[in-house]
N, C-alpha and C positions, 0 to 999 in steps of 0.2 A: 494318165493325166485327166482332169476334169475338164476340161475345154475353159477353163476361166480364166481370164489373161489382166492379170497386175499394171497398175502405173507406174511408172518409178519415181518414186518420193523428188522432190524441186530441191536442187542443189541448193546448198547454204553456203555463203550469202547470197542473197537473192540480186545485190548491186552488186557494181563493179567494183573493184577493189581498187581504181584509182576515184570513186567518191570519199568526198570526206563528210563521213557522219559525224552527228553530232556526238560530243562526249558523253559515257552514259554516268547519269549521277550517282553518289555515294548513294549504298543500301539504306532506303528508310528517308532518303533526300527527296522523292517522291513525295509518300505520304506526310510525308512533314508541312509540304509546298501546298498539296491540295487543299490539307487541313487549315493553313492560312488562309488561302483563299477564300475559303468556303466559311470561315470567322469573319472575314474584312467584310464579305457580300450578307451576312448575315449581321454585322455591325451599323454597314452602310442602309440596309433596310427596315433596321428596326429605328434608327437615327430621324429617319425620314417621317416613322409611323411615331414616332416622337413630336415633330413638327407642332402639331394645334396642342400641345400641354405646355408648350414655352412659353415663355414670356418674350416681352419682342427683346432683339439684341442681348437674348441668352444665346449661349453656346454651349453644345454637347461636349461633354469630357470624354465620358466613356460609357458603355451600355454592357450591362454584366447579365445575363441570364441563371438565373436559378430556379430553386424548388424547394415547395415545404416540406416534401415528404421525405422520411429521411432514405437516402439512396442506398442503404445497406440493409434495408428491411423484407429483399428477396419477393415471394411470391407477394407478400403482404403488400408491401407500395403500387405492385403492379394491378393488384382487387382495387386498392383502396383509388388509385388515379382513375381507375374505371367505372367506378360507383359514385367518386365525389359529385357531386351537383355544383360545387365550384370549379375551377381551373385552379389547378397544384402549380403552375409555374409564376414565375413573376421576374419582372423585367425591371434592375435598377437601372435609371437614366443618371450619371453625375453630371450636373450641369455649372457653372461658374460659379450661381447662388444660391443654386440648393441640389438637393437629394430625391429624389421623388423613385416610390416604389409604384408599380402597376401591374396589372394582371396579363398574364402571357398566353397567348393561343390555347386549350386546350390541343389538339391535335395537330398544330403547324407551329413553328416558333414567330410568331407574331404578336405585334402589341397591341393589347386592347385602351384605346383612349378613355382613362380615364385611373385617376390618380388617389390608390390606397393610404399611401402615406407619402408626408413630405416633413423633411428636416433641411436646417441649416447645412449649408457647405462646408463646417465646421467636423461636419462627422467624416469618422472614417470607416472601413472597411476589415482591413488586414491587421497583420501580415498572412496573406494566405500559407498554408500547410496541409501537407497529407494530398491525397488523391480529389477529395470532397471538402472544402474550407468551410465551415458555416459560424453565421453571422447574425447576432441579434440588436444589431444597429437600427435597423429600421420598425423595430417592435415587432415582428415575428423571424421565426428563427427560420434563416435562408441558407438552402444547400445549394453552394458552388461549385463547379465541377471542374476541373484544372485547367481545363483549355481555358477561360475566362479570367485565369489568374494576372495574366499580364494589362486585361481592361484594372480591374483592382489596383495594381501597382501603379498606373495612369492616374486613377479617380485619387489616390491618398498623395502621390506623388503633388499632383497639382492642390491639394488641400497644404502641403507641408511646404511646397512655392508659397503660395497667396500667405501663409504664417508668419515668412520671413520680411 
């Protein structure tokens, strides 16, 4: 023998088997949940970094994140977002009265104040499709990416309210 003396591995379950845990969620009910969250906290702080481009007693509809470049363009979009001298993202705000398109963090998902274009509340968006929805509503052509699809269904939904 080598003189080297083992631990024994910690029995499973590590509780008593008269606690009651919690139930564990459906496969993928995790990630589903985080990725909400991490959309809601990323909605609620771009909303915020929205604030001084309102007008008073506007209200935000929904805030959609995308990009110029097109997402299927592999090594190429990844040169080309690194060499731009602009920021590739852009950040729709739909608001009660209007549309307003802005320029989005380079390197963090945040909005920069100050306002590319703007259209009436009249325009729409969708209907989103595919993985990547793009959109040339606001005079350049914007890649969406699916997690934002349901801000989208919001922004047109509340356009097809105010219609009726």
């Amino acid at each position: 023998m080598s003189g080297r003396t083992f631990r024994s591995a910690p029995v499973w379950p590590m509780h008593s088997v008269d606690d009651q845990a919690e139930p564990k969620p459906a496969p993928g009910q995790c990630l589903a949940q985080r990725s909400s969250e991490v959309r809601a906290t990323l909605r609620d702080r771009l909303t915020a970094q929205a604030g001084p481009l309102l007008e008073s007693g506007e209200q935000v509809q929904a805030v959609i994140w995308g990009q110029v470049i097109r997402p299927t363009s592999g090594v190429y979009a990844s040169v080309r977002i690194l060499t731009s001298s602009t920021s590739p993202y852009r950040v729709i705000v739909a608001t009660d009265r209007r549309m307003l398109m802005c320029p989005g963090g380079r390197w963090t998902k945040t909005l920069r104040p100050e306002v590319l274009s703007e259209l009436p509340r009249e325009a729409t968006l969708g209907p989103p499709r595919g993985l990547w929805h793009h959109t040339d509503a606001l005079g350049e052509r914007i890649y969406i990416q699916r997690s934002f699809f349901d801000e989208i269904a919001k922004a047109d939904a509340a356009v097809a309210d105010g219609a009726q």
